[in-house]
C-alpha positions in Angstrom: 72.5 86.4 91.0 71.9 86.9 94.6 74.4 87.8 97.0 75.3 88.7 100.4 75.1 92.9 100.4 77.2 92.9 103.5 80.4 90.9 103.4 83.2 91.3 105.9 86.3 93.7 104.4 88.7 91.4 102.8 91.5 93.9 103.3 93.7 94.4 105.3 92.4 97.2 107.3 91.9 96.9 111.1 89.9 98.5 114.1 89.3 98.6 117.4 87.0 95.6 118.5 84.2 97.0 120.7 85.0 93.4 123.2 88.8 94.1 123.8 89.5 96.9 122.6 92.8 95.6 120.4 93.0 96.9 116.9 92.3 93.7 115.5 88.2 93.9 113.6 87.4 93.3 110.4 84.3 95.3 109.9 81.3 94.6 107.7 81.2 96.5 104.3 78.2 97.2 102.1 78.7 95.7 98.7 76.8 98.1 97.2 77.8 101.6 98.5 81.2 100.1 99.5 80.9 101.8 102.9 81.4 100.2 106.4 78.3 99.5 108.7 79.0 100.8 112.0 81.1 99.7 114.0 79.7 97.1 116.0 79.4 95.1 113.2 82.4 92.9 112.7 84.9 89.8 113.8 87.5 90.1 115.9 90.2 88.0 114.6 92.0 87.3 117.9 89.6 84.1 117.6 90.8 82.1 120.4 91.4 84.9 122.7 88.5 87.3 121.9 85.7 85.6 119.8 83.9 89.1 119.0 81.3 88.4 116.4 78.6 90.1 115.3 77.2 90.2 111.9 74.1 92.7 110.4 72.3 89.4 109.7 71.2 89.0 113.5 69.5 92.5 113.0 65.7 92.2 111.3 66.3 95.4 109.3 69.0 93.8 107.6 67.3 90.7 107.0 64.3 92.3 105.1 66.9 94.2 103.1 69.0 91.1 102.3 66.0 89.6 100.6 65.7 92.1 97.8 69.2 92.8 97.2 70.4 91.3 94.1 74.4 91.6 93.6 74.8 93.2 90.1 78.2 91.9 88.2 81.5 92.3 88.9 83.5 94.6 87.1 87.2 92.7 86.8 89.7 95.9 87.6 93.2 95.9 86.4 95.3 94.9 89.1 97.9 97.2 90.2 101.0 95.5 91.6 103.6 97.1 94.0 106.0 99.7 91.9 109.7 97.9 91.4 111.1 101.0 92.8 109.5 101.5 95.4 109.6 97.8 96.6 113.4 98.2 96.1 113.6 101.6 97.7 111.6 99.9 101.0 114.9 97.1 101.2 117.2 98.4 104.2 116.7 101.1 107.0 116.6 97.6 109.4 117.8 100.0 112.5 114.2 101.7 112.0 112.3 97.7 111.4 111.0 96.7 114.8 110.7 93.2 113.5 114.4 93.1 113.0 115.7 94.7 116.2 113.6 92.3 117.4 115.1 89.4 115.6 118.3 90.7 116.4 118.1 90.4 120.2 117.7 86.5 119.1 120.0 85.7 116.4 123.6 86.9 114.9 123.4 89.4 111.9 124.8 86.4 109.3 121.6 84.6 109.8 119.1 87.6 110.0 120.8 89.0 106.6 120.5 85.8 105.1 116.2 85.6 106.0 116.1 89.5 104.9 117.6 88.3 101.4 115.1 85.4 101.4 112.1 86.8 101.9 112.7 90.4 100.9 112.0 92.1 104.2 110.9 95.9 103.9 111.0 99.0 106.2 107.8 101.3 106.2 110.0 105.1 106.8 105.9 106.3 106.7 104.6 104.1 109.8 107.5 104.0 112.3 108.6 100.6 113.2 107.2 99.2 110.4 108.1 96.1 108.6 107.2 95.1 105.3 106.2 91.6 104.8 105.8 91.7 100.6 103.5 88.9 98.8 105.9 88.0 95.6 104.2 85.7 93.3 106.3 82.8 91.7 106.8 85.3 88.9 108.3 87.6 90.8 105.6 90.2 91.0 105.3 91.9 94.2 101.3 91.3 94.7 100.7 93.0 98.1 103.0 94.3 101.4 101.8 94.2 104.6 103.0 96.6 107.3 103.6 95.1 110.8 104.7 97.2 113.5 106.1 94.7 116.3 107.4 95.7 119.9 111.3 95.9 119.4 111.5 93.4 122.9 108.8 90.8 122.9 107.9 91.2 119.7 104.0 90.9 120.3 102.2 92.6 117.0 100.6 96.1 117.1 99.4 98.0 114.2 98.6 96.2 110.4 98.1 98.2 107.2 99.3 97.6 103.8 101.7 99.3 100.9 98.5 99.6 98.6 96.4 101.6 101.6 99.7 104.0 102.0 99.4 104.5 98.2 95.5 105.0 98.3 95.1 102.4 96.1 91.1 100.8 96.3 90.6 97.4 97.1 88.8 97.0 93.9 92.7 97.0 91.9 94.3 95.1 94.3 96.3 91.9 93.1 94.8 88.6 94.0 96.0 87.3 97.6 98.9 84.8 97.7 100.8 83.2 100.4 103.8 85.0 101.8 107.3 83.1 100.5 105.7 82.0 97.0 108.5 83.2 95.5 110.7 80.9 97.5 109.6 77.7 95.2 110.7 78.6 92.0 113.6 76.0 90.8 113.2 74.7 94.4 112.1 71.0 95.3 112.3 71.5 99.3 109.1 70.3 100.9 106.7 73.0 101.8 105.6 74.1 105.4 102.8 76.2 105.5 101.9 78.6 109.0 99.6 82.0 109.7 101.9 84.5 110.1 104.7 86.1 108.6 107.0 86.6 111.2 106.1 82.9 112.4 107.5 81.5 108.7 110.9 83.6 109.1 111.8 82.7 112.1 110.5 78.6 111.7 112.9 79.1 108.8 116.0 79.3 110.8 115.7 76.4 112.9 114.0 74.2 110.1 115.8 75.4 106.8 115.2 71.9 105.1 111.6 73.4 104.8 110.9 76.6 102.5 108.3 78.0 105.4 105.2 79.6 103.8 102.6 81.9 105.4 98.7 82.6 104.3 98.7 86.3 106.5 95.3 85.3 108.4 94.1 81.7 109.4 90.9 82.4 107.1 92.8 82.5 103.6 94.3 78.9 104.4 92.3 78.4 100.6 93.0 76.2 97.4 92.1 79.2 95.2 95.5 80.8 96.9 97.6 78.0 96.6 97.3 76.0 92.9 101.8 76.6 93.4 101.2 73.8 95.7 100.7 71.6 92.9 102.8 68.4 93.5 104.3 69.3 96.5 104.8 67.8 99.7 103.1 70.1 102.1 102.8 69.7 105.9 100.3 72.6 108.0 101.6 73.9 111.4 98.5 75.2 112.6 98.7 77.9 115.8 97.1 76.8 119.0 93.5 76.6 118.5 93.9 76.6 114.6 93.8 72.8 114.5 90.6 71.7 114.2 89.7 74.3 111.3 93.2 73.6 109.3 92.3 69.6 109.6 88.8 70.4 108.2 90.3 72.0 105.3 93.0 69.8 104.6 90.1 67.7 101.8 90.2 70.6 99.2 93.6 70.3 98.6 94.4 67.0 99.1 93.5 66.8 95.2 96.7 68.2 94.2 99.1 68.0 96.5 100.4 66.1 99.4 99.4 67.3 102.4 99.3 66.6 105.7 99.1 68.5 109.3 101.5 68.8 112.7 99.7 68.5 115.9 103.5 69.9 117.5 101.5 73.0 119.1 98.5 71.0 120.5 100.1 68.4 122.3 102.9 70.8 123.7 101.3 73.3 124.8 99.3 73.7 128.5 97.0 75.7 129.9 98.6 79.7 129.3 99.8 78.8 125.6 96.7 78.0 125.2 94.9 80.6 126.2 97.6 83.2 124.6 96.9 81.7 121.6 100.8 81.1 120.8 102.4 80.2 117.6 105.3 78.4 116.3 107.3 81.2 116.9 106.7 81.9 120.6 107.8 77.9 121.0 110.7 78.4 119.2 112.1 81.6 119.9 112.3 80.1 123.5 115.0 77.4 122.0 118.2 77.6 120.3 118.8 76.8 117.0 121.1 74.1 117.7 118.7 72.0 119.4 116.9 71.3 116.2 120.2 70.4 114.2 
């Protein structure tokens, strides 16, 4: 069966992007020696803001080798889920989680211990600052924790790795990819809202709590394949600014089996600087109080 040889990394791993110098490329891997290419080869996923793409395929060498590769089969790896203890172990140390002295410059401790419970918020004591945003399947198995380190005052994003790269764990075991807050749906009929990033679903969860707020990590894994727990559900997308046109485009594929539909709140609010920062639901909210949405 042929295949592409060189695939973007489908991990979380990040690194600097050669156009603006933010830790935020997903470099190209060979398949086949499961090394990186160098690294101008890559995306940058700050999409609206950056754009940085450039893939081996625009290169001739890489052409010619393209055409003779053929992919052998996969080998289908145990996955290795997140130890119970140490997923337990990660649940407190907030006064060293820059995501909740963040949140805490925003909202009264009832309300962030109550979104801490929820979603099962975790402190990295390895990467300081870091915040542990868990992937916990409707089962209850912890699939996958990212590590966000946030700026304690604006809370702007820095630094992304993951509880399976701390434990040296290879790609090749890791647990299929599920969308933060699964876990949140079991013996729960709320309808669903669905938005990119982690922080953008807690937070949209305390001025909207008639939702259960759901996040796919990156804009790219917005995928059927991730989200069959839809099934039967009312869904509605929140898109970030710029995000519309691609979330409306994939809105078909799962139309099939659930019912979904998409918010145009960020598009038609926003001017000329959200739009070129890129903001989420989050920056428009944060802004707000709670009460103004009750």
């Amino acid at each position: 069966m042929n295949s592409f040889r060189y695939q973007l990394d489908d991990s979380s791993r990040k690194f600097e992007c050669p156009a603006c110098n933010r830790k935020r490329l997903v470099r190209f891997i060979d398949q086949e020696t499961r090394d990186y290419l160098e690294p101008i080869f890559g995306r940058c996923d700050r999409e609206q803001n950056c754009g940085y793409f450039h893939s081996p395929y625009q290169v001739d060498s890489f052409k010619r080798e393209q055409k003779s590769y053929q992919k052998l089969p996969e080998v289908q790896h145990p996955s290795k889920y997140i130890p119970k203890e140490l997923f337990e172990k990660s649940l407190g140390n907030y006064d060293q989680n820059n995501f909740i002295r963040f949140m805490r410059r925003h909202f009264d401790s009832g309300t962030i211990n109550q979104v801490i419970y929820n979603y099962k918020i975790g402190t990295s004591l390895k990467i300081p600052g870091g915040c542990i945003f868990y992937q916990i399947d409707i089962k209850g198995k912890v699939r996958r924790g990212k590590i966000m380190v946030y700026n304690p005052e604006t809370g702007n994003r820095g630094a992304i790795n993951s509880v399976h790269c701390q434990l040296k764990i290879d790609k090749q075991y890791y647990p299929k990819w599920r969308f933060f807050g699964e876990h949140l749906l079991k013996d729960n009929d709320k309808p669903l809202a669905i938005v990119e990033s982690e922080k953008t679903a807690v937070i949209a969860n305390i001025y909207f709590p008639e939702f259960v707020w759901l996040a796919t990590g990156t804009k790219s894994t917005l995928k059927p394949e991730y989200a069959q727990v839809l099934k039967g559900r009312s869904v509605t997308l929140f898109p970030d600014i710029g995000a519309y046109q691609d979330w409306s485009e994939k809105m078909e594929s799962f139309s099939a089996f659930c019912d979904i539909s998409i918010s145009n709140l960020l598009e038609s609010k926003s001017g000329a600087f959200e739009k070129n920062e890129g903001l989420d639901l989050a920056d428009y909210l944060i802004t707000r109080s709670v009460g103004e949405f009750q």
